[in-house]
LONU-955643 format. One record per residue (C-alpha): residue in one letter; x, y, z; residue number from 1. Coordinates in nm, 2 decimals. Example, Ala and Ser with C-alpha at 12.3 -4.5 7.8 and 13.67 -1.06 7.14 Angstrom:
// LONU-955643
<a; <1.23; -0.45; 0.78>; 1> <s; <1.37; -0.11; 0.71>; 2> 
END
This chain:
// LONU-955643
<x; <12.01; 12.91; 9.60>; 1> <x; <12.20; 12.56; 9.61>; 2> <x; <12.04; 12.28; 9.78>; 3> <x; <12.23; 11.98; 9.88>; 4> <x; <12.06; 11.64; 10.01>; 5> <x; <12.22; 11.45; 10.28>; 6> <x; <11.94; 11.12; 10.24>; 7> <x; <12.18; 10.90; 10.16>; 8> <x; <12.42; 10.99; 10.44>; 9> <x; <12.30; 11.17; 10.74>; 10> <x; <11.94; 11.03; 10.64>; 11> <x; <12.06; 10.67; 10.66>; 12> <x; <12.16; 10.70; 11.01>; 13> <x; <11.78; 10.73; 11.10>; 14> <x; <11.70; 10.45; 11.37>; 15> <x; <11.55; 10.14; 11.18>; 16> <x; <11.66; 10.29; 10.85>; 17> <x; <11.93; 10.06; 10.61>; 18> <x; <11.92; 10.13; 10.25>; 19> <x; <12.09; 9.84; 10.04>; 20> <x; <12.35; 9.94; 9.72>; 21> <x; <12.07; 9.93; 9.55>; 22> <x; <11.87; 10.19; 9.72>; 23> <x; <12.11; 10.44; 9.72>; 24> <x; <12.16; 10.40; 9.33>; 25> <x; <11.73; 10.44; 9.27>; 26> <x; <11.78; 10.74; 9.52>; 27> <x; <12.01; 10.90; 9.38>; 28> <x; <11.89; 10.86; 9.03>; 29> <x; <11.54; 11.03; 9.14>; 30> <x; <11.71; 11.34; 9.34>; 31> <x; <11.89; 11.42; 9.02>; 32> <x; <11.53; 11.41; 8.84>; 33> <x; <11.42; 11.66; 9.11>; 34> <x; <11.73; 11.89; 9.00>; 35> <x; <11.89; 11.91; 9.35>; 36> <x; <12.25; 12.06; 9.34>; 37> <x; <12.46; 11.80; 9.53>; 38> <x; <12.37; 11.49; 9.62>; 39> <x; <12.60; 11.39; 9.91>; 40> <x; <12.69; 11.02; 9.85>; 41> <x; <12.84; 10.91; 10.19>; 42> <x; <13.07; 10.84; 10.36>; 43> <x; <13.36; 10.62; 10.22>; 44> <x; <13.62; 10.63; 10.49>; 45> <x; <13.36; 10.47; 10.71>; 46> <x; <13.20; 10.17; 10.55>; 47> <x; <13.26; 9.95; 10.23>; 48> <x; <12.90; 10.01; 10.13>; 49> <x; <12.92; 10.39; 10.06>; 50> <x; <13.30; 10.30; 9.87>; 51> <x; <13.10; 10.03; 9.64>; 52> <x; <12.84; 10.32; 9.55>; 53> <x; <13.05; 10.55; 9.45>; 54> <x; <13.22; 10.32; 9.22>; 55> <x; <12.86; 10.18; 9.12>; 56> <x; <12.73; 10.55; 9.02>; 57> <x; <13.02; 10.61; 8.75>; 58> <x; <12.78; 10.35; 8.62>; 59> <x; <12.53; 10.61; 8.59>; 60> <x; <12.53; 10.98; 8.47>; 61> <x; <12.37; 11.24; 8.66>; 62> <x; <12.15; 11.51; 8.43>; 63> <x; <12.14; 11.78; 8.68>; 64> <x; <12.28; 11.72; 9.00>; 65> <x; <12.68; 11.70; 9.14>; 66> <x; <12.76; 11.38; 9.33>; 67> <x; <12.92; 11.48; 9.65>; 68> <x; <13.18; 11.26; 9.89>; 69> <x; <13.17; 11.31; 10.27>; 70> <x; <13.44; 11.31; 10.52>; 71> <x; <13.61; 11.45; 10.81>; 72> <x; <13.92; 11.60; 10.86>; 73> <x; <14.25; 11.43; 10.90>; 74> <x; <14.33; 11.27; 11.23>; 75> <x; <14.50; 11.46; 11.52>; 76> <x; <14.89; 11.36; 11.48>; 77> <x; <14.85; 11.17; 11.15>; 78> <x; <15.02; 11.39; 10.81>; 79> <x; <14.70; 11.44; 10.58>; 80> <x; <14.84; 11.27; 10.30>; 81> <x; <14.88; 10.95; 10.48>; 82> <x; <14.50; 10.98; 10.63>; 83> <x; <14.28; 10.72; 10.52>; 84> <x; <14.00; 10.89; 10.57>; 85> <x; <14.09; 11.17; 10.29>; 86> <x; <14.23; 10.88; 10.04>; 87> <x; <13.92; 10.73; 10.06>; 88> <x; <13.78; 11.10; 9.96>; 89> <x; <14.04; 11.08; 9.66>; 90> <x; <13.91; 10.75; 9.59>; 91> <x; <13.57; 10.77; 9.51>; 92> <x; <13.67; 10.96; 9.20>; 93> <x; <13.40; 11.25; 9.24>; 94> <x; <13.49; 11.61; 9.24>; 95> <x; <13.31; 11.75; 9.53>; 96> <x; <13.40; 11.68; 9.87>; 97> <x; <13.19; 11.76; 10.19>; 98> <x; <13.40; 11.79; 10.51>; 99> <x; <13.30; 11.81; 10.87>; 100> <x; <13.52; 12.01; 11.13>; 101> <x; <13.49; 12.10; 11.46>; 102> <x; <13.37; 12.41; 11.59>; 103> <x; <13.28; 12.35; 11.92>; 104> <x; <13.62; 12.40; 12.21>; 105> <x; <13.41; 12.12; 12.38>; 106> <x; <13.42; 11.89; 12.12>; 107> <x; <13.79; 12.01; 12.06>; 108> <x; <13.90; 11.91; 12.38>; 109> <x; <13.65; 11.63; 12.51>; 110> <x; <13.60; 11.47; 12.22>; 111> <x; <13.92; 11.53; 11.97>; 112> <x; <14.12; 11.50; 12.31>; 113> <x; <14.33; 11.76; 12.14>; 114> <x; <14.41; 12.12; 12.12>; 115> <x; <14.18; 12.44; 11.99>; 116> <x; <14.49; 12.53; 11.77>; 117> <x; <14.61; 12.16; 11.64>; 118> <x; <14.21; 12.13; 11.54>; 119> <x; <14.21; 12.47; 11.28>; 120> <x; <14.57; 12.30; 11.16>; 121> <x; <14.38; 11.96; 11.07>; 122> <x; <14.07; 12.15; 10.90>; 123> <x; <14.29; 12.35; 10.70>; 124> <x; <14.53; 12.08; 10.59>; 125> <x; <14.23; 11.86; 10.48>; 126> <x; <14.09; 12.16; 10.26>; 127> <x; <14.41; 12.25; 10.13>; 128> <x; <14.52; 11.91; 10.05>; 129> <x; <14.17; 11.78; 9.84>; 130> <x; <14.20; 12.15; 9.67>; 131> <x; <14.56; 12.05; 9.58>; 132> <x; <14.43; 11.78; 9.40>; 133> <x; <14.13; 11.90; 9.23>; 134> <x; <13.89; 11.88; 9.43>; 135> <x; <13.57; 12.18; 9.52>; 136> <x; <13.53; 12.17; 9.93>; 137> <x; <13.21; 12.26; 10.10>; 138> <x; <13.30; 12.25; 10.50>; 139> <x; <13.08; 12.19; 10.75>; 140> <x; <13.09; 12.36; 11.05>; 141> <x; <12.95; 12.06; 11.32>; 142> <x; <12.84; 12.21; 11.63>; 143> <x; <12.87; 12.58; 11.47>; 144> <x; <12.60; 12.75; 11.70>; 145> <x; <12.64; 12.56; 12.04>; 146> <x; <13.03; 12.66; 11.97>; 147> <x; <12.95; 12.99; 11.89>; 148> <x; <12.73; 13.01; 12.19>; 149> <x; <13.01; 12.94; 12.41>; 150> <x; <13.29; 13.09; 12.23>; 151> <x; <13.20; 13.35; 11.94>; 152> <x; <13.59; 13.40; 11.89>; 153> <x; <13.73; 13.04; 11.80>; 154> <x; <13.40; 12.92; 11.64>; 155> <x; <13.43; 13.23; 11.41>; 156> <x; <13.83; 13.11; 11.33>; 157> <x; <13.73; 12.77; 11.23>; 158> <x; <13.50; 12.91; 10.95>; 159> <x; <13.76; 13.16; 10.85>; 160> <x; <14.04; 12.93; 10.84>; 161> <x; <13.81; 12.65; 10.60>; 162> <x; <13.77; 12.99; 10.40>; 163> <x; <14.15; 13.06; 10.37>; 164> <x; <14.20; 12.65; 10.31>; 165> <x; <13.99; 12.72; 9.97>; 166> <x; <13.63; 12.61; 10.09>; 167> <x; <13.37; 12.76; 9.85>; 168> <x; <13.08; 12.70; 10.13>; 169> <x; <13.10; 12.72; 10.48>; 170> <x; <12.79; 12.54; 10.62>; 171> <x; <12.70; 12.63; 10.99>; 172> <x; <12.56; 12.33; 11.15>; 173> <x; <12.29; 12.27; 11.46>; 174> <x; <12.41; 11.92; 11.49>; 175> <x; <12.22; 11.96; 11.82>; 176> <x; <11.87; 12.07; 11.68>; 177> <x; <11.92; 12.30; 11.98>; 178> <x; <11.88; 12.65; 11.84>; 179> <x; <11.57; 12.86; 11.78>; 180> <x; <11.48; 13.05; 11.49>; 181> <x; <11.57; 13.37; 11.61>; 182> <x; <11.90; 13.25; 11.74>; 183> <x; <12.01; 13.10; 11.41>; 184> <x; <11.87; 13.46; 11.24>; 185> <x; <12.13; 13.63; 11.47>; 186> <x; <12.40; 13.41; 11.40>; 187> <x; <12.39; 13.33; 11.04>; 188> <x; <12.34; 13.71; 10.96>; 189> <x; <12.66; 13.82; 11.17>; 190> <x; <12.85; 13.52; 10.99>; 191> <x; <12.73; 13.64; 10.60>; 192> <x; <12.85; 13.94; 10.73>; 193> <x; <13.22; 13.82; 10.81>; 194> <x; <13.31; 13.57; 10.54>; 195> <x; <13.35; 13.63; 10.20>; 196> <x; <13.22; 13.27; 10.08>; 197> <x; <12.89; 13.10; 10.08>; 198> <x; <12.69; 13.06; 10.37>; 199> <x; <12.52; 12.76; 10.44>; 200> <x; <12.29; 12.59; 10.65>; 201> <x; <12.29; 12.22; 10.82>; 202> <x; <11.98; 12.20; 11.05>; 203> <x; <11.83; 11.91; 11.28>; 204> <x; <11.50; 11.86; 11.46>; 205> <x; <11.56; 11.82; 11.78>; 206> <x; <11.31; 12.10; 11.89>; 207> <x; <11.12; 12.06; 11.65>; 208> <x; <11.26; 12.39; 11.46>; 209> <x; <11.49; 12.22; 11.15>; 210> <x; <11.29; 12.38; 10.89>; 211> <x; <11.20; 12.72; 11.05>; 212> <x; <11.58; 12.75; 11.13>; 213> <x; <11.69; 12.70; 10.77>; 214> <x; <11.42; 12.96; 10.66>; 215> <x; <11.53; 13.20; 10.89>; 216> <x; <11.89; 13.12; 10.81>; 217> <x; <11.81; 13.20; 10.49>; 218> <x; <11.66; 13.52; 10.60>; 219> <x; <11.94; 13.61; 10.75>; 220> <x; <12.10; 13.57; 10.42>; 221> <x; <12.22; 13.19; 10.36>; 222> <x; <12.25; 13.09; 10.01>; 223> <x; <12.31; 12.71; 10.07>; 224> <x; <12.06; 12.48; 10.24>; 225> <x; <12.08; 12.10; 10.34>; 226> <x; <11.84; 11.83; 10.47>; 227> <x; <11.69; 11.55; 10.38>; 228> <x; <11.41; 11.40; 10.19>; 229> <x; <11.12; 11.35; 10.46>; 230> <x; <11.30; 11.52; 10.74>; 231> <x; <11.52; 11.15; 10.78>; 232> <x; <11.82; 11.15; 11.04>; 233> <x; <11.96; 11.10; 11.34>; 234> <x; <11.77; 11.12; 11.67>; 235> <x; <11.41; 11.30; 11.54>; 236> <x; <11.58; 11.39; 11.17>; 237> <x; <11.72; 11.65; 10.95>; 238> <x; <11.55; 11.95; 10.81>; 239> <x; <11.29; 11.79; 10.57>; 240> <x; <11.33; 11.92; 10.23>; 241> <x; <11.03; 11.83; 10.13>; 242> <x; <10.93; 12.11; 10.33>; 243> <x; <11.25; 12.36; 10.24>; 244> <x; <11.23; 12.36; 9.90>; 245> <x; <10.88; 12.40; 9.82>; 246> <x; <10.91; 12.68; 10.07>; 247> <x; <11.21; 12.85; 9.93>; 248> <x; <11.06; 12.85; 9.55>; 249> <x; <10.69; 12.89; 9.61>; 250> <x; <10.68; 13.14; 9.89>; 251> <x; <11.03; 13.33; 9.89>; 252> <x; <11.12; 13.33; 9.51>; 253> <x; <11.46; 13.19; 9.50>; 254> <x; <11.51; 12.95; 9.21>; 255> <x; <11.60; 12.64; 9.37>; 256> <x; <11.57; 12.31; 9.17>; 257> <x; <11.81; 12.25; 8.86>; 258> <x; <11.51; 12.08; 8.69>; 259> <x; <11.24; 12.35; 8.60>; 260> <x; <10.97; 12.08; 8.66>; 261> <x; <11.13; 11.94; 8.98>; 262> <x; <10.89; 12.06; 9.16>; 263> <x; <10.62; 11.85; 9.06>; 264> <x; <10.83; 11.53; 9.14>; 265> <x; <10.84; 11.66; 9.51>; 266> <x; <10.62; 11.38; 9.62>; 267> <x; <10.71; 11.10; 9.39>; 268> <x; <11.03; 11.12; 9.56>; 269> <x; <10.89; 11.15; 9.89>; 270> <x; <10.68; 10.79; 9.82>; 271> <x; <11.00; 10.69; 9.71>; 272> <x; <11.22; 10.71; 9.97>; 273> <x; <10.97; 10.62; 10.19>; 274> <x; <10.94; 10.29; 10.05>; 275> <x; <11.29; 10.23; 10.01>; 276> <x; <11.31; 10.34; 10.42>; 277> <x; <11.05; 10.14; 10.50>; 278> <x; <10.88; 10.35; 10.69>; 279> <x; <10.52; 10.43; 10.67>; 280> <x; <10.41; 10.79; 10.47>; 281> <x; <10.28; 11.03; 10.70>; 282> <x; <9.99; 11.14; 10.57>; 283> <x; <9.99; 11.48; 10.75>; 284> <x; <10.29; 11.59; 10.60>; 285> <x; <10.34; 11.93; 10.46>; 286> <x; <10.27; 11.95; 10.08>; 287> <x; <10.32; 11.61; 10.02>; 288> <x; <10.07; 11.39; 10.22>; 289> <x; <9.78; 11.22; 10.19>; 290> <x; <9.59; 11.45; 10.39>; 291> <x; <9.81; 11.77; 10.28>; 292> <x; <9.51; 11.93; 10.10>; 293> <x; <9.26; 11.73; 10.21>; 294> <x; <8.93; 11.93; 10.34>; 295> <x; <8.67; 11.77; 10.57>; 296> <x; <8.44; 12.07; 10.73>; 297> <x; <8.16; 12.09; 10.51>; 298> <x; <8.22; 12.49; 10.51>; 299> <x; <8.61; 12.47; 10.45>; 300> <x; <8.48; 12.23; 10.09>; 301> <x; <8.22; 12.48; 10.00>; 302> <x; <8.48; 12.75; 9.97>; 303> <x; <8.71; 12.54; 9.80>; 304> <x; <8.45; 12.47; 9.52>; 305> <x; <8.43; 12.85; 9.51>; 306> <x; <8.80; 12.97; 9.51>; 307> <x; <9.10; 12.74; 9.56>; 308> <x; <9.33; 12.93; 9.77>; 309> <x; <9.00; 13.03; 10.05>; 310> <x; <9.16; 12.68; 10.23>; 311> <x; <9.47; 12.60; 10.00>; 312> <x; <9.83; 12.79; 10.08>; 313> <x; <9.95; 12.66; 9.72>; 314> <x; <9.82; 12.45; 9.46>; 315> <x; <9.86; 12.07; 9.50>; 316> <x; <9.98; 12.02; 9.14>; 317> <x; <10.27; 12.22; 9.17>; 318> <x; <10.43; 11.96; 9.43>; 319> <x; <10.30; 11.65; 9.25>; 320> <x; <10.00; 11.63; 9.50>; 321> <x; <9.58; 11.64; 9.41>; 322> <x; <9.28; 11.80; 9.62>; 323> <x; <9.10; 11.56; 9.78>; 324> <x; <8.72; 11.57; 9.99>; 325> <x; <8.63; 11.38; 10.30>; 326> <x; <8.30; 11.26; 10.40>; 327> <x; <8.25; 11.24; 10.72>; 328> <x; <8.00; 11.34; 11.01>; 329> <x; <8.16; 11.71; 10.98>; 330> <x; <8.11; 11.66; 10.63>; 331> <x; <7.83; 11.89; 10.45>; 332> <x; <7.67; 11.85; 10.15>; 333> <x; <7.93; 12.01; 9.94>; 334> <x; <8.16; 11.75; 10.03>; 335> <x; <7.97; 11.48; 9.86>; 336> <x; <7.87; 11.67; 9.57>; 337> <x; <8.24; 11.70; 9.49>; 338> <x; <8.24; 11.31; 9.46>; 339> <x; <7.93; 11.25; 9.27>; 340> <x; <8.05; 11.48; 9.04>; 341> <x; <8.37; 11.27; 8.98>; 342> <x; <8.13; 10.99; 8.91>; 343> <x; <7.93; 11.23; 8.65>; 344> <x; <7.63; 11.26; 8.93>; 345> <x; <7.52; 11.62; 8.85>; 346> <x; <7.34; 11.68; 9.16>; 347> <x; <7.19; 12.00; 9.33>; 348> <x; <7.36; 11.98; 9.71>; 349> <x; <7.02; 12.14; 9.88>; 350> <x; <6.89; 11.78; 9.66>; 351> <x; <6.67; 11.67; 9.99>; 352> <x; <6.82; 11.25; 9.92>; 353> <x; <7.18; 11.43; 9.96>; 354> <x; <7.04; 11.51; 10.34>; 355> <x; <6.91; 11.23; 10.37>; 356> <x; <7.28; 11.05; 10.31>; 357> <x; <7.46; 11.27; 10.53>; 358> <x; <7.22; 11.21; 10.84>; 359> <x; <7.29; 10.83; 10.75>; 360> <x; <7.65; 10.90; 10.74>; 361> <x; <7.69; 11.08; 11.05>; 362> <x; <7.46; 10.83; 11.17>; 363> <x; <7.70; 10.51; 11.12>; 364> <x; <7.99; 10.70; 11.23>; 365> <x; <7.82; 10.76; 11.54>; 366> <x; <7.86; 10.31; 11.53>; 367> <x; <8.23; 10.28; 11.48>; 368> <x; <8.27; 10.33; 11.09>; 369> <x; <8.53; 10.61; 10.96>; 370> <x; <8.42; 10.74; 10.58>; 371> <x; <8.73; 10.97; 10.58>; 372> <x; <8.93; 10.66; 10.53>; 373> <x; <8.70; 10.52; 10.28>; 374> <x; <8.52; 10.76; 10.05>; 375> <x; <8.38; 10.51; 9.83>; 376> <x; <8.19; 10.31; 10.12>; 377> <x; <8.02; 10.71; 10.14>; 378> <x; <7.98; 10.76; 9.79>; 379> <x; <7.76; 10.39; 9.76>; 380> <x; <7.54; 10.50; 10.05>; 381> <x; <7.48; 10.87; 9.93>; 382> <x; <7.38; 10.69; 9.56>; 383> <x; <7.19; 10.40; 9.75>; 384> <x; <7.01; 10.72; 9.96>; 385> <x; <6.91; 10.86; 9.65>; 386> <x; <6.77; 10.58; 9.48>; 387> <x; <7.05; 10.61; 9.18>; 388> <x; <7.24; 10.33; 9.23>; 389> <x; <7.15; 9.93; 9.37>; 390> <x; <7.36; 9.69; 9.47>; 391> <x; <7.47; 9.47; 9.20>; 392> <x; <7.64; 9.20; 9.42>; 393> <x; <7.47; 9.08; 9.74>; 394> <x; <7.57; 8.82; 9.93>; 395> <x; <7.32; 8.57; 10.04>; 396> <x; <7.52; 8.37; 10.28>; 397> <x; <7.85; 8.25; 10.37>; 398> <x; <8.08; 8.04; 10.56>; 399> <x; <8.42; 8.03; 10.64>; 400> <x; <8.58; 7.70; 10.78>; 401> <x; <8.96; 7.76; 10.91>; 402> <x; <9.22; 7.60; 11.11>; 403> <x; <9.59; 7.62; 11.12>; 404> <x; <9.65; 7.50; 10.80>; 405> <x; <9.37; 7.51; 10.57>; 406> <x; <9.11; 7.79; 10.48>; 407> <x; <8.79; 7.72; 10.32>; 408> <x; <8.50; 7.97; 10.21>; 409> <x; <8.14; 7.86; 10.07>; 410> <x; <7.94; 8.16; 9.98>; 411> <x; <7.61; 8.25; 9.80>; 412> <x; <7.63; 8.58; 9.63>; 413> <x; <7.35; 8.66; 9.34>; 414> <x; <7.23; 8.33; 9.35>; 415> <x; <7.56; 8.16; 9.26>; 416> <x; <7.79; 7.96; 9.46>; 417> <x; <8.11; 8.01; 9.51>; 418> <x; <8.40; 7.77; 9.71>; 419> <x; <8.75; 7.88; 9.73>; 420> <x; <9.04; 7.77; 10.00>; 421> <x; <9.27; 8.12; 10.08>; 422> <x; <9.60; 8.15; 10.23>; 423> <x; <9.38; 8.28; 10.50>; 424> <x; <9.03; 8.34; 10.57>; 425> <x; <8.99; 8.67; 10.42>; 426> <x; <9.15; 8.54; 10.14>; 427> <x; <8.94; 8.19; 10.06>; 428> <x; <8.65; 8.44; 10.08>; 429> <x; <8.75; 8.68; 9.86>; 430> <x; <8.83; 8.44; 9.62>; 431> <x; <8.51; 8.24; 9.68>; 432> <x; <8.32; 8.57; 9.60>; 433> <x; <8.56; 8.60; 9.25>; 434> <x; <8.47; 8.27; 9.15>; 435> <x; <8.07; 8.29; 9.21>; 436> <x; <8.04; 8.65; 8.97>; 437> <x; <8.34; 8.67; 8.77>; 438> <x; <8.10; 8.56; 8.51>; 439> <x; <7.86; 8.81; 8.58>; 440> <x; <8.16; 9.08; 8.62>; 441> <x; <8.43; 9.03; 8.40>; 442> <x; <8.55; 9.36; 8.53>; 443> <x; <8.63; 9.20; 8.84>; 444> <x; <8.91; 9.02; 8.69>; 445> <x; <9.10; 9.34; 8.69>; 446> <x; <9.06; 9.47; 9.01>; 447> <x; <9.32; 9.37; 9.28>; 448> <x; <9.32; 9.43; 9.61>; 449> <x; <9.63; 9.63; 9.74>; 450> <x; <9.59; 9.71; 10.14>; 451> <x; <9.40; 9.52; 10.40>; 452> <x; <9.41; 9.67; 10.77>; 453> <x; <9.26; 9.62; 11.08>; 454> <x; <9.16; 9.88; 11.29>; 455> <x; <8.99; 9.88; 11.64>; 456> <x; <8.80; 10.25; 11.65>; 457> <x; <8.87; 10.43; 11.95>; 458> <x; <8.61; 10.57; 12.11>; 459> <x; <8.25; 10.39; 11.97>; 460> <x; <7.94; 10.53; 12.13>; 461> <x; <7.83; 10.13; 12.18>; 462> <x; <7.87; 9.86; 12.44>; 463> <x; <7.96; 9.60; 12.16>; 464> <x; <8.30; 9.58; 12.09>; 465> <x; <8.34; 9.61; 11.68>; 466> <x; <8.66; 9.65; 11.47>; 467> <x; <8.70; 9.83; 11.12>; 468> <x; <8.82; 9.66; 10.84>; 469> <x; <8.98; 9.87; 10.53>; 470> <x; <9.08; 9.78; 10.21>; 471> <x; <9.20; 9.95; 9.91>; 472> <x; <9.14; 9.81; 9.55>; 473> <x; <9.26; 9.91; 9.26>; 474> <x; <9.17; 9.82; 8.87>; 475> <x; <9.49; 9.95; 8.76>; 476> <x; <9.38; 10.32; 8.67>; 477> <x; <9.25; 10.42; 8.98>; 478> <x; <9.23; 10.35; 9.36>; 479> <x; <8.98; 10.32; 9.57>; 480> <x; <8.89; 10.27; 9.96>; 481> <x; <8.61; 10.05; 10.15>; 482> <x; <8.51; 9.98; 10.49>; 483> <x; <8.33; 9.71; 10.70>; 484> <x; <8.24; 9.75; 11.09>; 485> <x; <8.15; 9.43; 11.28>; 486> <x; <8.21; 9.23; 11.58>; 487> <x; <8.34; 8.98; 11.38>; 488> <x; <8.65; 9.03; 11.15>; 489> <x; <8.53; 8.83; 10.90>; 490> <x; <8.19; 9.00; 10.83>; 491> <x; <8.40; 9.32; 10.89>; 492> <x; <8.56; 9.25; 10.58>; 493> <x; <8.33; 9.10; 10.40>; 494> <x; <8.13; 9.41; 10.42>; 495> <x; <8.42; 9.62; 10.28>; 496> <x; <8.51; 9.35; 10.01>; 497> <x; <8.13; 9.34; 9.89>; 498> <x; <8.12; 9.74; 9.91>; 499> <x; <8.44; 9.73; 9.73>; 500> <x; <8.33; 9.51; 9.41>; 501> <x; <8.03; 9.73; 9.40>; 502> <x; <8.22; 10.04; 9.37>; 503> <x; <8.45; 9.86; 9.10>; 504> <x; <8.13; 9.78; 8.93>; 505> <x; <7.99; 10.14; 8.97>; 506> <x; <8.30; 10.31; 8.78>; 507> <x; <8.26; 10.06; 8.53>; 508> <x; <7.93; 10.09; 8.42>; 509> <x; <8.00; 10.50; 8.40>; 510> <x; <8.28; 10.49; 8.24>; 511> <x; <8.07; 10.26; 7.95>; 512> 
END
């Protein structure tokens, strides 16, 4: 099975999506760790950018992956040697080329503006010509099953006439994201059954369908498969590899990845080219999110404990991804057993104080608060509950004076004082709170904190209106969330920020 990634092309024309040089180079670099076949560059003939990587990346060599070049055909009326287009192909001194024809008499007519036979004469020219000079051709068949929809004929003598060119794989594309998986099952099998080459597949998302269609085309008896990292693309995307692949080599047994341990990079790449996008991880995401093998009923967590795959379609390790166990007010008493035990708390889960802590907990989400987002917040309530753990920083008062241009917190926490002025006022508190213990906690000095959000819950069974306030803090080994609920942002956070030092203080003192 030979997968090639189109991120770096088709995935940069997702709305709000630009990658610099730069971030094409760091992607690249980390699809050839994953061991994917071709990595399709882009698209020279079309902007300097894509020339100056392809030049940039001789700079680098690839351990398992082909670099690919994309590109159309030549121009109607213009000899295929004098097309810039295909020089720039030549140019970018790779030996794979990726070329996209037409397939579709109305894209022939009404958007060429040219005719059904002068179209198969510029597709074969183009293949001919880079396979004169060296080059390995993959076609792609744009359009293939909207054009085979309307006209089975001339769609099937495009693909046979990039076959007779010297194309290795023909690629059958739903440019649309219009077809449904048992259409593309049809189709693709009749094709394998007609051409002597390599089948491939080139799927978007427009219903919703991109990754059930390249199964199925693979079904039908594909052997090459495209898409992108995260489903990135035009309109709603490209079929998401993240999905594909993991799919293809856990479930259907085709060897897929160059890398043996590829696999388990799945979503290292997935946070990478996330961050790179700048877009926000989707936490729901198949196999790689957050919340991918997360479990939250009390039941589904018990099973878990008992056998893995009772609630888990794989295991998490095998894409790069880890278990994890919400608390919440659909949580039972498994579910915080699992994180006590993390903590080295060998408790009993019919243990009456665990009751105790999950009727509290179900209690304050019942006021606004959200302990799926912020385990830790749970975990110093269910130990507070139980009597085996206090609070080891309290705050006894605090006050925040702000204006546009200064921010100035006073606090009293443990007896000490504390002043700090912030960038803001979470800020001059937080550091106000630092300065009053880091005597007492010299642990604190390597905690940072690395998220701070504002959320107003939805639907609070209260007439006072509160928001949520959520942090993450990290001491450099591991991460960890907390929460404060008020009607006041700054308590809000103050809460979580005093929960969070607790914590920090909590998985010190166990590790000792």
């Amino acid at each position: 099975m030979e997968v090639l990634d189109t991120t770096l092309r088709d995935g940069a024309q997702t709305t709000g999506v630009s990658f610099t040089l730069n971030d094409k180079i760091r992607i690249a670099l980390a699809l050839d760790e994953l061991g994917v076949d071709y990595i399709e560059g882009g698209w020279p003939g079309s902007n300097p950018k894509d020339a100056e990587f392809f030049k940039a990346m001789k700079n680098h060599s690839l351990s398992h992956s082909k670099l690919a070049v994309f590109g159309s055909t030549r121009r109607k009326g213009v000899r295929v040697e004098e097309d810039q287009n295909v020089r720039a192909i030549l140019d970018s001194g790779v030996d794979v080329a990726v070329i996209v024809g037409k397939s579709w008499t109305l894209h022939v007519t009404e958007v060429l503006r040219t005719t059904l036979e002068e179209n198969l004469e510029m597709i074969y020219d183009t293949i001919r010509y880079l396979r004169d000079h060296g080059l390995r051709v993959i076609f792609d068949a744009e359009h293939f099953y909207q054009g085979f929809r309307e006209n089975p004929d001339y769609a099937m003598r495009v693909v046979k006439t990039a076959e007779e060119a010297g194309a290795e794989v023909v690629v059958l594309a739903d440019t649309n994201g219009a077809m449904l998986p048992h259409e593309v099952h049809e189709i693709t099998a009749r094709m394998v059954r007609e051409v002597k080459v390599k089948v491939g597949l080139h799927m978007h998302n427009d219903s919703g369908c991109a990754v059930a269609n390249t199964i199925m085309g693979v079904l039908a008896g594909a052997r090459h498969v495209q898409g992108t990292i995260n489903g990135l693309g035009e309109r709603t995307g490209n079929a998401d590899l993240v999905q594909v692949i993991p799919n293809l080599a856990l479930k259907m047994g085709f060897k897929v990845l160059k890398n043996p341990n590829g696999l388990r990079r799945l979503r290292e790449v997935s946070r990478l080219v996330y961050e790179l996008s700048g877009l926000q991880p989707n936490p729901y995401q198949p196999y790689v999110g957050d919340y991918a093998f997360s479990h939250k009923a009390g039941y589904h967590v018990d099973g878990v404990m008992k056998v893995t795959r009772a609630y888990e379609h794989v295991d998490p390790g095998l894409v790069g991804n880890a278990r994890r166990f919400v608390v919440s007010e659909l949580s039972g008493a498994a579910n915080l057993v699992v994180y006590l035990d993390e903590l080295g708390f060998d408790i009993d889960k019919n243990d009456p104080g665990l009751r105790r802590a999950l009727s509290k907990i179900k209690e304050m989400e019942n006021m606004g608060y959200s302990f799926d987002l912020a385990p830790a917040s749970a975990v110093l309530i269910i130990l507070r509950e139980m009597g085996l753990f206090r609070d080891r920083i309290t705050v006894d008062y605090y006050k925040v004076v702000s204006d546009d241009r200064v921010h100035v917190a006073v606090v009293k926490v443990n007896g000490e004082i504390g002043v700090a002025e912030g960038v803001g006022p979470v800020h001059a508190i937080d550091l106000a709170i630092r300065n009053a213990i880091s005597k007492l906690f010299p642990e604190l000095n390597r905690v940072s904190l690395t998220d701070y959000r504002v959320v107003l819950p939805g639907e609070v069974k209260s007439t006072e209106s509160v928001v949520r306030v959520l942090i993450e803090l990290s001491d450099g080994v591991r991460r960890w969330r907390t929460l404060g609920v008020s009607g006041s942002i700054i308590k809000a956070s103050l809460d979580a920020l005093v929960d969070g030092y607790n914590y920090a203080v909590l998985i010190s003192e166990r590790r000792r």
